[in-house]
C-alpha positions as CSV (number, residue, x, y, z in Angstrom):
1,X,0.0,0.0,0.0
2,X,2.7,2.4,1.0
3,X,4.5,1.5,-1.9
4,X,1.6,2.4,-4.5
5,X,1.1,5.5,-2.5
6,X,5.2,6.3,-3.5
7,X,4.9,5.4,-6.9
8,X,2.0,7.6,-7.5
9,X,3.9,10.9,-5.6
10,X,6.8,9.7,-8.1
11,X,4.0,9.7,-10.7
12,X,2.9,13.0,-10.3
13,X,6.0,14.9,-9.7
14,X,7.2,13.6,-13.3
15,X,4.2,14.8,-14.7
16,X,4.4,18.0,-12.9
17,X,8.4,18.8,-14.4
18,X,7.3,17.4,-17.9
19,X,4.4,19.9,-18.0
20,X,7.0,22.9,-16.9
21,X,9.7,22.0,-19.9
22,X,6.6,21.9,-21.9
23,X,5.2,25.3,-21.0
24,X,8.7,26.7,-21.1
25,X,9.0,25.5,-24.7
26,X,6.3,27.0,-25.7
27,X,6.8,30.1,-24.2
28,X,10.4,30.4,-25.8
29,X,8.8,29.6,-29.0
30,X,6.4,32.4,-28.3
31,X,8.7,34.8,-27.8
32,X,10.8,33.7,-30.8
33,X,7.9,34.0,-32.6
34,X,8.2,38.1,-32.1
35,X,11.7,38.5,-33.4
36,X,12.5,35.9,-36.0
37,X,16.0,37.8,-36.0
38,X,17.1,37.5,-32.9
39,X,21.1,35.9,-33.5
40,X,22.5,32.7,-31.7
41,X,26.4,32.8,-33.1
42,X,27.4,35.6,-31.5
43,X,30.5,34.4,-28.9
44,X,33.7,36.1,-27.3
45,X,35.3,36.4,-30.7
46,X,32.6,39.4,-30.9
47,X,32.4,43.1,-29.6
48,X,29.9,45.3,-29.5
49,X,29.9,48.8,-31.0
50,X,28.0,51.7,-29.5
51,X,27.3,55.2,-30.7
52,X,27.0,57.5,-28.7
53,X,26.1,60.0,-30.8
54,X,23.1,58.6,-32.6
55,X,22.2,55.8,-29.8
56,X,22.5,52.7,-31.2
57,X,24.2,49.5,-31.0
58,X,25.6,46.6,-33.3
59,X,28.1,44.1,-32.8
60,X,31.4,43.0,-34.7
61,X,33.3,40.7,-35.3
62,X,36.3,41.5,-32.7
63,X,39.3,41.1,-35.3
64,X,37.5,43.1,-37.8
65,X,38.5,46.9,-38.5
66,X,36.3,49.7,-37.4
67,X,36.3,53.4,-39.4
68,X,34.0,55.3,-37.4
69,X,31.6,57.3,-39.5
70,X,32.9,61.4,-40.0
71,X,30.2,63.9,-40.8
72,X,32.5,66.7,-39.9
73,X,32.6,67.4,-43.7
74,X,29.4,66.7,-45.4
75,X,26.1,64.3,-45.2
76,X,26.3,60.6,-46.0
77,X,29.4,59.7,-43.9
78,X,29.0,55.6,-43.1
79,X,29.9,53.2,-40.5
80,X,32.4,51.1,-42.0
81,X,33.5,47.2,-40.7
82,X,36.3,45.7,-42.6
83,X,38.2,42.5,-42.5
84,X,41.3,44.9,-43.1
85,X,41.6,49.0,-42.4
86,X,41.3,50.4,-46.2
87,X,44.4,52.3,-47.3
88,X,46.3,53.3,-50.5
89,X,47.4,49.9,-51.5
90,X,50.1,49.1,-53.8
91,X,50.3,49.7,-57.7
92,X,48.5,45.9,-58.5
93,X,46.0,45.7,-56.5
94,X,42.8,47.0,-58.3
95,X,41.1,49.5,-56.4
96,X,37.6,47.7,-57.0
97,X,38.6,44.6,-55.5
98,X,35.5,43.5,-53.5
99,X,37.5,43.8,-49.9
100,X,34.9,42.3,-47.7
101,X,33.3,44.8,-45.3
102,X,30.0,46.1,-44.3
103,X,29.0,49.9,-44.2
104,X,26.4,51.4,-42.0
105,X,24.2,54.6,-43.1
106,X,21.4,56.7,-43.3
107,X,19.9,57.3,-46.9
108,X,19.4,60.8,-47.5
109,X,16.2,61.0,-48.5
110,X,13.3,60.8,-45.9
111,X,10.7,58.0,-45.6
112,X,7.2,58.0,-45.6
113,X,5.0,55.7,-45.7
114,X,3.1,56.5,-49.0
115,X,4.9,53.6,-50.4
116,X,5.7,50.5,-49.5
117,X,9.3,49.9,-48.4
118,X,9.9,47.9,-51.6
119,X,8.1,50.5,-54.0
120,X,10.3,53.5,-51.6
121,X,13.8,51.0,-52.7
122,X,12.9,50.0,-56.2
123,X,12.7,54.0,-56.8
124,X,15.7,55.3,-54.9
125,X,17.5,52.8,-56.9
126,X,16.1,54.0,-60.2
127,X,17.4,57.1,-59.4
128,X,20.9,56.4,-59.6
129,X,20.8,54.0,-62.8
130,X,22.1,54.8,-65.8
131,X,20.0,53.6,-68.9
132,X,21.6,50.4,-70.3
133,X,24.6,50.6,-68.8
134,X,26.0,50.1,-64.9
135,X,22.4,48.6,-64.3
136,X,21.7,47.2,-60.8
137,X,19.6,44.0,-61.0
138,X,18.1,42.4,-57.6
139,X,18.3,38.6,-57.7
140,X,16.8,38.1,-54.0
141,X,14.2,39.7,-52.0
142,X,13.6,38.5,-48.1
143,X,11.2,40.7,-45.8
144,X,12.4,40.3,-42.1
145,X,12.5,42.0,-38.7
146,X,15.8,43.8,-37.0
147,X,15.5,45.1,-33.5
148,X,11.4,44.5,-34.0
149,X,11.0,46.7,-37.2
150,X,9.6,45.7,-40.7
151,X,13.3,45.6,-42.7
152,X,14.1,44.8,-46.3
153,X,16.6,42.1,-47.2
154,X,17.3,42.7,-50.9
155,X,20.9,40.9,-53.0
156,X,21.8,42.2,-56.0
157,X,24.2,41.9,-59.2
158,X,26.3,45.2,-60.4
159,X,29.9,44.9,-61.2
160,X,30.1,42.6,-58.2
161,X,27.4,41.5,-56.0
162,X,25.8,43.6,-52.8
163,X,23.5,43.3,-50.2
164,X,21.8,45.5,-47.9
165,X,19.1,45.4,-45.4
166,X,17.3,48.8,-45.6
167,X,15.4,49.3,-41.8
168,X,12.9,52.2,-41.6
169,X,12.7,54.0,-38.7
170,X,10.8,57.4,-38.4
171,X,11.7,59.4,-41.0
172,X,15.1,57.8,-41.4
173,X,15.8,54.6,-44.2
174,X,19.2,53.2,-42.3
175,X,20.9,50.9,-44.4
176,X,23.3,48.3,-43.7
177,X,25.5,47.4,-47.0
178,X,27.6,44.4,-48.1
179,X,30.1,43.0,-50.2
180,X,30.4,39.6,-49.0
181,X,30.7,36.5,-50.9
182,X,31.9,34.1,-49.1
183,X,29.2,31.5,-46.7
184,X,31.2,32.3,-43.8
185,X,31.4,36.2,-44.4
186,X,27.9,36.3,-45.3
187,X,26.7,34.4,-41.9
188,X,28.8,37.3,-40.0
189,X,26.8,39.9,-41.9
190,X,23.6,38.3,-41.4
191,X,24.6,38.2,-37.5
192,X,25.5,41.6,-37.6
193,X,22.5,43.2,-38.8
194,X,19.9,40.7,-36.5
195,X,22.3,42.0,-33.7
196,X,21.5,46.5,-34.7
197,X,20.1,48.1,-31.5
198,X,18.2,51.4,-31.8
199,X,17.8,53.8,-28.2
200,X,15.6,56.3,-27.3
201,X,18.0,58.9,-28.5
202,X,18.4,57.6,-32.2
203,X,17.0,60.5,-34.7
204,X,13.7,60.6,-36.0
205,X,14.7,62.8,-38.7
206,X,17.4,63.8,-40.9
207,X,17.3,67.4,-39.4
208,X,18.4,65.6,-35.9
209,X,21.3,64.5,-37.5
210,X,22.5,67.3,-39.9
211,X,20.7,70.0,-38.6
212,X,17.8,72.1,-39.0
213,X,18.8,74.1,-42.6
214,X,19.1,70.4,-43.6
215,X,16.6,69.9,-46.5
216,X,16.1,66.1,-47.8
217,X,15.3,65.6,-51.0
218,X,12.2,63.5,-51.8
219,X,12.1,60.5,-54.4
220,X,11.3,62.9,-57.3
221,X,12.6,66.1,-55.4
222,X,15.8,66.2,-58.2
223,X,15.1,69.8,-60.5
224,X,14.5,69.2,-64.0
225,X,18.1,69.4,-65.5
226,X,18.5,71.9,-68.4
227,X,19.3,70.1,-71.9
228,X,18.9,70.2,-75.7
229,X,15.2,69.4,-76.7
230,X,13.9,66.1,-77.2
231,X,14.0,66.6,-80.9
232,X,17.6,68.0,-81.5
233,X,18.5,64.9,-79.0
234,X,17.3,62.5,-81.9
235,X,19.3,64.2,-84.4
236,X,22.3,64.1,-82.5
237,X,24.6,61.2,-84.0
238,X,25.5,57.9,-82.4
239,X,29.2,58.3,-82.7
240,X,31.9,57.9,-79.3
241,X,32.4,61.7,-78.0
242,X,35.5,63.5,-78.9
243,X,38.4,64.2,-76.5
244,X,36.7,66.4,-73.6
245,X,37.6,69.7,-73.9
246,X,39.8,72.2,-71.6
247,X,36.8,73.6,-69.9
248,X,36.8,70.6,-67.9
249,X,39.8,70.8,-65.4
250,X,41.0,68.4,-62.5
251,X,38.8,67.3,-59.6
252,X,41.7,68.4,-57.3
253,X,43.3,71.0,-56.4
254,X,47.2,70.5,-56.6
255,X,49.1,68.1,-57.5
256,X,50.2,66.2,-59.6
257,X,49.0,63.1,-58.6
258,X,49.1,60.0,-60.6
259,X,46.2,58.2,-62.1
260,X,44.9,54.4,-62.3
261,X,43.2,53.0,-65.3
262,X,44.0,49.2,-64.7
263,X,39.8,48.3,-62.7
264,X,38.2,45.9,-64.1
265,X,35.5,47.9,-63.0
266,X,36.3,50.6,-65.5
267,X,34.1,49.2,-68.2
268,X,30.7,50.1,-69.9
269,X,30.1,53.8,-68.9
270,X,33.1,54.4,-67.3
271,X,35.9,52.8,-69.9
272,X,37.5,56.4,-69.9
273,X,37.1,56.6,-65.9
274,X,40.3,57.3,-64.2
275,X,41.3,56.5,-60.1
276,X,43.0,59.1,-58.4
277,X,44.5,57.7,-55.2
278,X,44.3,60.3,-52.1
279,X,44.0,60.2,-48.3
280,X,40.8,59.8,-47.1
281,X,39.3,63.1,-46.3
282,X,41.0,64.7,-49.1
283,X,38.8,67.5,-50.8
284,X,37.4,66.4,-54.6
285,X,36.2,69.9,-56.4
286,X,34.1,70.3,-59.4
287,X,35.5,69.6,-62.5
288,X,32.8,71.4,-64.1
289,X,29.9,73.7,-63.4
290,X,26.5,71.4,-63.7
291,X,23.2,70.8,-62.1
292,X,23.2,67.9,-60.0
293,X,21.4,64.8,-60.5
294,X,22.5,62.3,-58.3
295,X,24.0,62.9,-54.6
296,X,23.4,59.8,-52.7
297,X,24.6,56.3,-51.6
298,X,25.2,54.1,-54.4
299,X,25.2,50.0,-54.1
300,X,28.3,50.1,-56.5
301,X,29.8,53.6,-56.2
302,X,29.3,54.4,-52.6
303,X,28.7,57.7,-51.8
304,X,28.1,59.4,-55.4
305,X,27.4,62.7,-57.1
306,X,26.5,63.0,-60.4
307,X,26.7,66.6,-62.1
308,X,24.9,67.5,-65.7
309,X,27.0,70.0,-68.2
310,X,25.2,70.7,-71.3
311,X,25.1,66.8,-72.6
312,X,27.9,65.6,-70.4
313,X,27.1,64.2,-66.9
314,X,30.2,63.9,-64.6
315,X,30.7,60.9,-61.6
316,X,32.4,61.4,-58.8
317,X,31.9,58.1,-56.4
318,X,33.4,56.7,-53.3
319,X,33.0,60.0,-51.3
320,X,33.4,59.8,-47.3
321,X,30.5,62.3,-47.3
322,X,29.0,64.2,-49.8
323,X,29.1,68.1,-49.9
324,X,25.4,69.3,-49.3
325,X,25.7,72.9,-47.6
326,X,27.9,73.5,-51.1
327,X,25.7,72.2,-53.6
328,X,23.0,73.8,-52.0
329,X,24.4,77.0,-51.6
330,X,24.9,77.2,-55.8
331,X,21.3,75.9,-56.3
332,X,21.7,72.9,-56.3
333,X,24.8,72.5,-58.6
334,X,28.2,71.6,-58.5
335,X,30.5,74.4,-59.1
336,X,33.7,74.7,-61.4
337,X,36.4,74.6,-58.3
338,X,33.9,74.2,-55.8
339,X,33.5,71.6,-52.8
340,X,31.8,68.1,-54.1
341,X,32.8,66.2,-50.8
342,X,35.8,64.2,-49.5
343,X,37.7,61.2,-50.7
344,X,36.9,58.4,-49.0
345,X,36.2,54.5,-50.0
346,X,32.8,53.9,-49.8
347,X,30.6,51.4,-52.0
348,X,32.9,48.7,-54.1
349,X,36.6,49.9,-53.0
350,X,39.5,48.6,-51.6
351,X,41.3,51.7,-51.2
352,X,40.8,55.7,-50.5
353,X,40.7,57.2,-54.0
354,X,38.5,59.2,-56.5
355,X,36.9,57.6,-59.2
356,X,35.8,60.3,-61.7
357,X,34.6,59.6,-65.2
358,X,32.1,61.8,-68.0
359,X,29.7,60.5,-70.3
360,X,27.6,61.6,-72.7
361,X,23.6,61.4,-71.8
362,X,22.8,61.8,-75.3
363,X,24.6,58.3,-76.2
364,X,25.5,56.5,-73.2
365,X,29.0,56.6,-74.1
366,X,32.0,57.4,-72.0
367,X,33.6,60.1,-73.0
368,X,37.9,60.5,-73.3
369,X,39.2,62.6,-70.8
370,X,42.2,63.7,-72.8
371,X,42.0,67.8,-73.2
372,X,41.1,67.9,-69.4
373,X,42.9,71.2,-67.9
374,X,45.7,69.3,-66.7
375,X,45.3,65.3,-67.1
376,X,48.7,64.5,-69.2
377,X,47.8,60.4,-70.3
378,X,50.2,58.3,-70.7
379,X,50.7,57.0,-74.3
380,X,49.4,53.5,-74.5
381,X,48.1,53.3,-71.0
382,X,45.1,55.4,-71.1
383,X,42.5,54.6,-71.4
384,X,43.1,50.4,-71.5
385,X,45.4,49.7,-68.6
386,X,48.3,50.2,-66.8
387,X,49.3,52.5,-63.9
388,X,50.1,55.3,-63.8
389,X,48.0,55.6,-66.8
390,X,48.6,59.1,-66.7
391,X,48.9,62.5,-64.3
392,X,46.5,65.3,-63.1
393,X,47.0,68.5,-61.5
394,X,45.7,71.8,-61.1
């Protein structure tokens, strides 16, 4: 009798611990349930980086490099994680190579939710495309959460393949960027964006961050950019621009410095495109006087700026930050000697440098630098290969 009475208690205390694991199953699945993002691999190889500036958190691998975003020059300056620091590297290594690393940012213009945050995406990155040429295709879409907010997951196909994650919060789009290829490398990005942390002090609006005279544009807030009419544009002929002429003078001031024409990334659009190695923070000046038409992040140039002479548009990509008060200040135009922004190695780089190249809008053809106030090419070099494929000064 006493024995039955034991086995039961024995009985019943099972069934009372095999009912808690089960209620504390569910309730992990539960709360798993909230935040599908929520990483698992993070272990004392990482570190955890927190601004204090803008309030938020993410963490790092601990052997990765850290450049600290720098908006003491302009708008657009990134958070940058890198498997290495980026510096001027030696004469072979091509200054496109896809050096892993992941940059951190704010979009510059404001979100709203008149569109959806795929329909807001597809047409910032309409924006910045030019028609036939340097095209960005998106292979992969994923909707998920980061720190409990609706996010974007979008992989995509340029010269080399990106991804970002593009988080809405407020008014701000913040976008965390990609280059990595590798399983490994992309399980440490995917780790490190589940593991962004806003606080009650991150931003609502850009204004917070630049300042009140800071005006965003909006999706379609770019001003119509003088031009020939549509019907002298048809009669213009489909032949490769001559040499440009010596209106057009370096993007620096001093100098000389020497130039790189060896990327592989030089091709379509920019086959005439030179690289101008500087130290990051250098200032790049306008080659030209044009309207702008492009002054954002780029998924392949980084930071970009995009100026419109007449039928010739002028890039100037991989900026630290971009120039705003400037290009304000002239309505909204790049001036001739003028501040664009600073040198920096933003977007698909592997070192600090400049990459500057002109086409023509009418054609969608590059257009030869050579007649640039000063760019002396080098004979065989320019515009195919080799380094240095020429010099430029001012």
């Amino acid at each position: 009798m006493y024995s039955s009475r034991k086995f039961a208690s024995y009985l019943l205390l099972i069934t009372i611990l095999l009912s808690g694991l089960v209620i504390s199953a569910t309730t992990a699945s539960a709360s798993k349930s909230k935040d599908d993002t929520i990483a698992t691999n993070f272990d004392s190889s990482w570190a955890v980086y927190t601004d204090s500036r803008f309030d938020f958190s993410i963490k790092y691998p601990s052997d990765w490099n850290i450049t600290p975003r720098d908006d003491s020059h302009g708008v657009g300056a990134t958070l940058t994680f890198s498997q290495s620091a980026p510096s001027t590297v030696d004469n072979q290594t091509d200054l496109h190579n896809t050096l892993p690393k992941i940059q951190v940012g704010m979009y510059l213009i404001a979100w709203s939710d008149e569109h959806s945050l795929k329909e807001w995406t597809d047409q910032y990155n309409e924006l910045g495309e030019v028609p036939g040429v340097d095209e960005i295709n998106i292979t992969q879409t994923h909707y998920i959460k980061v720190n409990r907010l609706d996010a974007l997951y979008e992989i995509g196909q340029g010269e080399h393949t990106f991804r970002y994650v593009n988080i809405p919060r407020n008014e701000i789009v913040w976008f965390i960027w990609s280059n990595v290829e590798e399983d490994e490398d992309i399980a440490i990005y995917e780790n490190l964006v589940n593991s962004l942390r806003f606080g009650k002090g991150t931003p609502n609006t850009l204004q917070e961050v630049y300042g009140s005279s800071f005006q965003p544009l909006s999706l379609n807030g770019f001003p119509d950019i003088p031009n020939e009419s549509a019907s002298s544009q048809q009669l213009q002929p489909f032949i490769l621009p001559l040499a440009i002429s010596s209106s057009w003078r370096s993007p620096f001031n001093g100098g000389p410095y020497n130039t790189r024409c060896d990327s592989a990334f030089h091709s379509g659009s920019s086959n005439f495109a030179i690289d101008i190695p500087r130290a990051t923070g250098s200032v790049v000046v306008g080659s030209n006087t044009g309207a702008v038409t492009y002054a954002q992040w780029h998924s392949q140039y980084g930071n970009l700026v995009k100026a419109q002479t007449s039928n010739y548009e002028a890039y100037y990509a991989h900026l630290d930050s971009i120039d705003w008060w400037s290009l304000n200040a002239n309505g909204w135009a790049v001036a001739k000697h003028g501040s664009v922004g600073t040198v920096g190695c933003t977007g698909q780089c592997t070192g600090p440098h400049l990459h500057f190249h002109v086409r023509d809008v009418n054609n969608n053809t590059a257009v030869d630098l050579t007649g640039m106030t000063i760019f002396t090419p080098t004979a065989g070099l320019y515009p195919e290969s080799g380094n240095p494929c020429g010099t430029i000064r001012y």
